[in-house]
N, C-alpha and C positions, 0 to 999 in steps of 0.2 A: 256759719251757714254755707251750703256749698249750691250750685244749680244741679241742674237735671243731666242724670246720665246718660250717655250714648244707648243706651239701650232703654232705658226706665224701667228696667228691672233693678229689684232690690238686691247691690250688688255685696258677693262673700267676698270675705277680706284676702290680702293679697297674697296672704301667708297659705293661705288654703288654694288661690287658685294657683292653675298650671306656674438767660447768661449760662443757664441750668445743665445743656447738652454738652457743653465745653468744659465744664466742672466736674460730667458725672464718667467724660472720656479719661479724665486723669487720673480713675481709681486702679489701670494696669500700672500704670507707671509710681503708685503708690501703696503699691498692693504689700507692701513691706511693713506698714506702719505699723501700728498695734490696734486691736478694736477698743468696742466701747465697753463701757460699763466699768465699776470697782468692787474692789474688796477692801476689806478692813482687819485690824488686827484685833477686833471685837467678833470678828465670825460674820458684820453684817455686811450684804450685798448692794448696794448702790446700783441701780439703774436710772435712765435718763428716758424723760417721752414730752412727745412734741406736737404742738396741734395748734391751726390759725383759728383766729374767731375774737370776738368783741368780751368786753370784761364779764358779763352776764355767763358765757360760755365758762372764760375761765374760772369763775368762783363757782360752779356748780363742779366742773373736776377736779378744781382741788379737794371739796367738800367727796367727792367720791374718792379721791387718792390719798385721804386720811384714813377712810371707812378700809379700805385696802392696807395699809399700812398697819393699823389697827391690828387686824385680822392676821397680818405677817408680818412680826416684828423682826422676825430676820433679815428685812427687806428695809429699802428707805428708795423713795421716789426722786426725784428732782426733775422739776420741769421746765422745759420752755415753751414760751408761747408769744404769738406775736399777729399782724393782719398777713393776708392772703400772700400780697406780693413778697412782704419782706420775707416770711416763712421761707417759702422755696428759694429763694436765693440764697438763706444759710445754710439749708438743710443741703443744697448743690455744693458749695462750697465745704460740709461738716465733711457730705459724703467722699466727696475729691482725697479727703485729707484722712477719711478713714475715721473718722470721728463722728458718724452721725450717732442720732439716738437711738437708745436700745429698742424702744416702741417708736413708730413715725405713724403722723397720719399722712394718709395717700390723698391723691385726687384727681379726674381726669386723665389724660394717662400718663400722669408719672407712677400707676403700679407696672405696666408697659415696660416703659421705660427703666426704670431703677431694676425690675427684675432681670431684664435683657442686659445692663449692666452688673450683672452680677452680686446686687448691692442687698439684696433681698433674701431673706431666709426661707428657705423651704420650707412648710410650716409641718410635714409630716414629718419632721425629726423633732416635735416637741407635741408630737399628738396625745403622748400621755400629760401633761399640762395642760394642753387646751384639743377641749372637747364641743364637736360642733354637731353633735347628732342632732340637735333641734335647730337646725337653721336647715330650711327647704333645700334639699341639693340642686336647685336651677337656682338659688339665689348666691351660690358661693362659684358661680361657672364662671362669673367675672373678672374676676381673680387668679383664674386657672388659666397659663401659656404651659402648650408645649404639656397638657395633663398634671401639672406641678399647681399648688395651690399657693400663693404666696401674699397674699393679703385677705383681711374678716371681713368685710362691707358692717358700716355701723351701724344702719338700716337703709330705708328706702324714702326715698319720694318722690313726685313727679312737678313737673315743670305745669305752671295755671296761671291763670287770671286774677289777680285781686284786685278787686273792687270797691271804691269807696262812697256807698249809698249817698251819704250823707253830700256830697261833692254833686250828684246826680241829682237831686233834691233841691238844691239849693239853684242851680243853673235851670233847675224845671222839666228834664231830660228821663223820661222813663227807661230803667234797665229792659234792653233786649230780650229776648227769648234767648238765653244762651246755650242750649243744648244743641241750638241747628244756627248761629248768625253765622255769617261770610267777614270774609277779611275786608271787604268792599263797605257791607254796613258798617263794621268796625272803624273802617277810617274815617267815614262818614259820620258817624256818631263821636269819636273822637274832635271831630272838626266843631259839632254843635257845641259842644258841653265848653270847648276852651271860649269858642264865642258868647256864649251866654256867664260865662265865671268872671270874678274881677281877675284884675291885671295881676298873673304870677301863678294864674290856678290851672292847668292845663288837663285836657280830657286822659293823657297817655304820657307814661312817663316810659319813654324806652329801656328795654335791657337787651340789644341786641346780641348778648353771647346767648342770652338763655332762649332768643324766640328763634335763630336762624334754624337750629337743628330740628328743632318740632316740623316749621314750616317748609323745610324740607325733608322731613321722612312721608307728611303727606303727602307729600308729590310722588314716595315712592323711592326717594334715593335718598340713604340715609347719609351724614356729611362723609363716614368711613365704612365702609362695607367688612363683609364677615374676614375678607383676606388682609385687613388692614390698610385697602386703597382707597382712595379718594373716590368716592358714592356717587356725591353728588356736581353735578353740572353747573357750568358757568352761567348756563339760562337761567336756573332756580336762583342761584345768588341774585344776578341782576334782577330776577322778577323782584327778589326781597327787598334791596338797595331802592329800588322805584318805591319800592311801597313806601318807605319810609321817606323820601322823597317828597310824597305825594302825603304824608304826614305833616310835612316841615312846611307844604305849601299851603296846606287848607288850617294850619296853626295847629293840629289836633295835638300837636305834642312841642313841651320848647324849642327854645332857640339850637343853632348847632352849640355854641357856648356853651349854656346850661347844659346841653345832654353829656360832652365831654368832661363838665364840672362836677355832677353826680355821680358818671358811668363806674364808677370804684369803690364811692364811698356805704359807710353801713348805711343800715336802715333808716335808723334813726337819723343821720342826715340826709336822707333821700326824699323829693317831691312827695312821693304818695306816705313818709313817717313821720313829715310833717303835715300835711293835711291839706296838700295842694295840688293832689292826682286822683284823676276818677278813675283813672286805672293802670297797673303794671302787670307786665308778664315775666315771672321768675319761682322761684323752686317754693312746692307750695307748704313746707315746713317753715316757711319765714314768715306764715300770715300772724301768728304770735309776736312775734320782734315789730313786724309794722304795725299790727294791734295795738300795742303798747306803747308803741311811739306817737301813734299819731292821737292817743285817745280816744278815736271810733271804733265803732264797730263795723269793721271791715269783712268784706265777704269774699268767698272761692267759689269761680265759677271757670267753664271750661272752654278753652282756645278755641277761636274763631278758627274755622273750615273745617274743625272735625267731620261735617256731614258735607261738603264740601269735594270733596275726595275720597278713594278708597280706602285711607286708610286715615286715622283718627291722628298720627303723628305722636302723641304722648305714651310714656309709660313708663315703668315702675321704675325708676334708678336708683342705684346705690349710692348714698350722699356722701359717704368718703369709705376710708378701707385704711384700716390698721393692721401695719406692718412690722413683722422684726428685721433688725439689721441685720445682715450675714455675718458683720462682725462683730456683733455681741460677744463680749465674753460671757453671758451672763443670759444663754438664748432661754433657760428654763423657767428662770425669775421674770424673763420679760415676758414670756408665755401665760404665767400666774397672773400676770397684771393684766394682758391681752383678756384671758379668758375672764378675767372678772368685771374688765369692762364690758363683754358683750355678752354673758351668763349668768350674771347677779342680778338677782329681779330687784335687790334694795339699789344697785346701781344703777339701774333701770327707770326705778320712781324716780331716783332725783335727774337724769338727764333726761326724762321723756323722750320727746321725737328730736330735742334739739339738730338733731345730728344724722334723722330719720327715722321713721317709725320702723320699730328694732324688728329685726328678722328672724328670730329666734322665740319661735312660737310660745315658748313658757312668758317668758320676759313680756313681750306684746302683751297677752292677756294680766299679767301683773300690773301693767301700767294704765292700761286700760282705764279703768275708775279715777286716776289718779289723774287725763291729762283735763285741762280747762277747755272752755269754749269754743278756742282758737285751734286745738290739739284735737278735739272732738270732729269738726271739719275737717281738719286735715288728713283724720285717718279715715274716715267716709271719702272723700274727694282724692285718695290713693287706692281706697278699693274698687270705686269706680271707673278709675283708668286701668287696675286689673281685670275687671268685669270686661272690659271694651275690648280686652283682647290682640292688643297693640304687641307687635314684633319688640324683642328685645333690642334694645341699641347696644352695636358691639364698640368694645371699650375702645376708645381711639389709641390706634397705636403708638410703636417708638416714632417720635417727628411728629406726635401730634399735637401735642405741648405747646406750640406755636399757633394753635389754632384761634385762641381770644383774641390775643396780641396781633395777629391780622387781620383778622376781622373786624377790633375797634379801631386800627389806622384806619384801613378803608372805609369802614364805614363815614366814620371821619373827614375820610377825604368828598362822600359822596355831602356829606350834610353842609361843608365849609364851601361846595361848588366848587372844588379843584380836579374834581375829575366826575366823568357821567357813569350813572348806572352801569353800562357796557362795559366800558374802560374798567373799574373798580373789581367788577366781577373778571374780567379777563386775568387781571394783576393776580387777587385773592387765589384762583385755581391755578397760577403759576407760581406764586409763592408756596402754598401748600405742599404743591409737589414736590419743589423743592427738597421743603422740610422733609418732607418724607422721605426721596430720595439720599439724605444727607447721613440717615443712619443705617 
């Protein structure tokens, strides 16, 4: 189930409407090496692909890189996989050494980055292998520096609210009117639900990488602007830092402890996948993962201050982007697998939105019937934020890689009481710059 949209019109799907930088600096000075991929004395081609995620992720592609393999016996797969943090640290360190994989997943702006490193395959030299006529041409713009297109978006989704009725229910707390609440009831209601919950159960479980950028594009300043500079203002940080502040004081949400004990982990170890959060805000293709973890029926509903401000702050993202290495040996094999990951409607059934609801209008409508309860809201509650009409976020540039990683120090710093609101935000827009500056 999802709330009421910005508009309460019945909205058309989205498809239809309008250590790492010091690793990836070493690939001139490595540029000698040999690329990736093999052959064999049998005629077969070996290539190599790579992507973070929890075990549920990985048995679903390998179950698709059989189907693949199947189908091209000339071909053989081999895969790594691993969680978020470790990922990019090897794949920094494969790419240094000239050895990354022949498919990578992207994210954030490591497509940015690794393309400005030169580490990224131009994808129009394997345009005969992979064909993206059915992916909406604003939806492949993310991907494009410099008019070069160098990574596929796997699909979409948008950043939301989930909700855990039953948590609301139990503490005696009626759900909002979510279509118009303020960040103000929200805390405020946060604060009732942990007061009324036994000991451990708290109204809001923070994700602040995923809520800082929403709550500041409504402000109007999105965290990177379209020339790859720093958007948004030191005010807007501090206003958020306070809030959360003013979270930790009224209890609406754990201890500082608990939020930096969770701040990482999967789902299923998270307050709201265990059954101890009446609400989080994070990307809304995970209400399935926390579905399932916590046993409830959990709902999607849409961010406080949408009506709030001019602008609604959410909207459609690409949930990663798969890439070829430039030094593939093997850039046409890795193409065939690219393309059958994000053009094969049978690959399509079995990954659903895992990974975002697919961009590629045939595939979309193939999976369609096929996703659950949890996948049914989720594609309703992305068309809705297409309906709303929300500016695109542009892909955070080279140096912006840095951006989680200080943001949950600081944050951090504000929750443990070692530096105030002001202070944190001052630090936060000077570090940034920094980064930015640095490449």
């Amino acid at each position: 189930m999802i709330g009421k949209s910005r508009t309460g019109k019945r909205p058309r799907t989205f498809l239809r409407a309008g250590a790492a930088g010091a690793a990836l600096a070493a690939l001139v000075a490595l540029s000698g090496c040999s690329g990736t991929g093999t052959g064999s004395d049998d005629g077969r081609t070996t290539i190599r692909f790579a992507w973070w995620g929890d075990d549920r992720r990985a048995a679903t592609t390998r179950s698709v890189l059989a189907d693949f393999e199947k189908a091209n016996p000339d071909i053989t797969v081999e895969t790594e996989t691993s969680d978020f943090n470790a990922y990019f640290d090897k794949l920094a360190t494969e790419t240094a050494a000239n050895d990354a994989p022949d498919v990578m997943t992207l994210g954030g702006a490591y497509p940015r980055e690794y393309s400005d490193r030169g580490a990224l395959l131009d994808l129009a030299e394997v345009s005969q292998q992979l064909d993206l006529s059915k992916f909406p041409e604003a939806t492949l713009d993310s991907a494009k520096f410099d008019g070069t297109l160098y990574g596929v978006p796997t699909g979409g989704n948008a950043i939301s609210m989930i909700v855990n009725p039953a948590v609301f229910e139990a503490a005696g707390v009626e759900l909002p009117d979510t279509g118009s609440w303020t960040w103000e009831e929200f805390v405020s209601l946060a604060g009732e639900i942990s007061e009324k919950s036994p000991k451990g159960t708290v109204g809001y479980e923070p994700r602040v990488n995923d809520t800082l950028g929403v709550y500041a594009a409504q402000r109007g300043t999105p965290i990177f602007d379209e020339k790859g500079e720093l958007g948004v203002s030191a005010a807007t940080v501090e206003d958020y830092f306070a809030l959360e502040k003013s979270l930790l004081a009224n209890k609406g949400m754990p201890s500082a402890e608990v939020v930096q004990e969770v701040s990482t982990v999967t789902p299923e170890q998270t307050l709201m996948g265990r059954g101890r959060a009446a609400m989080t805000i994070t990307y809304s293709n995970l209400l399935g993962a926390y579905t399932q973890a916590s046993g409830e029926e959990l709902k999607l509903v849409h961010i406080p201050g949408e009506h709030q401000y001019e602008r609604p702050g959410t909207t459609v993202l690409p949930s990663q982007y798969y890439a070829i290495s430039a030094r593939s040996q093997h850039p046409e094999a890795a193409a065939e697998l690219l393309s059958h990951l994000v053009n094969s409607a049978e690959a399509g059934k079995k990954i659903r939105d895992d990974r975002g609801l697919p961009f590629n209008t045939e595939v979309r409508e193939a999976i369609t019937p096929a996703l659950d309860e949890a996948g049914r809201a989720n594609a309703e509650y992305v068309d809705q934020v297409a309906e709303n009409g929300a500016a695109a976020v542009p892909i955070p540039p080279a140096g912006g890689s840095g951006l989680n990683d200080t943001t949950s120090k600081l944050d951090s710093d504000v929750l443990f009481g070692r530096a105030s609101p002001a202070d944190a935000a001052k630090a936060w827009v000077a570090e940034m710059k920094q980064a930015l500056d640095s490449v």
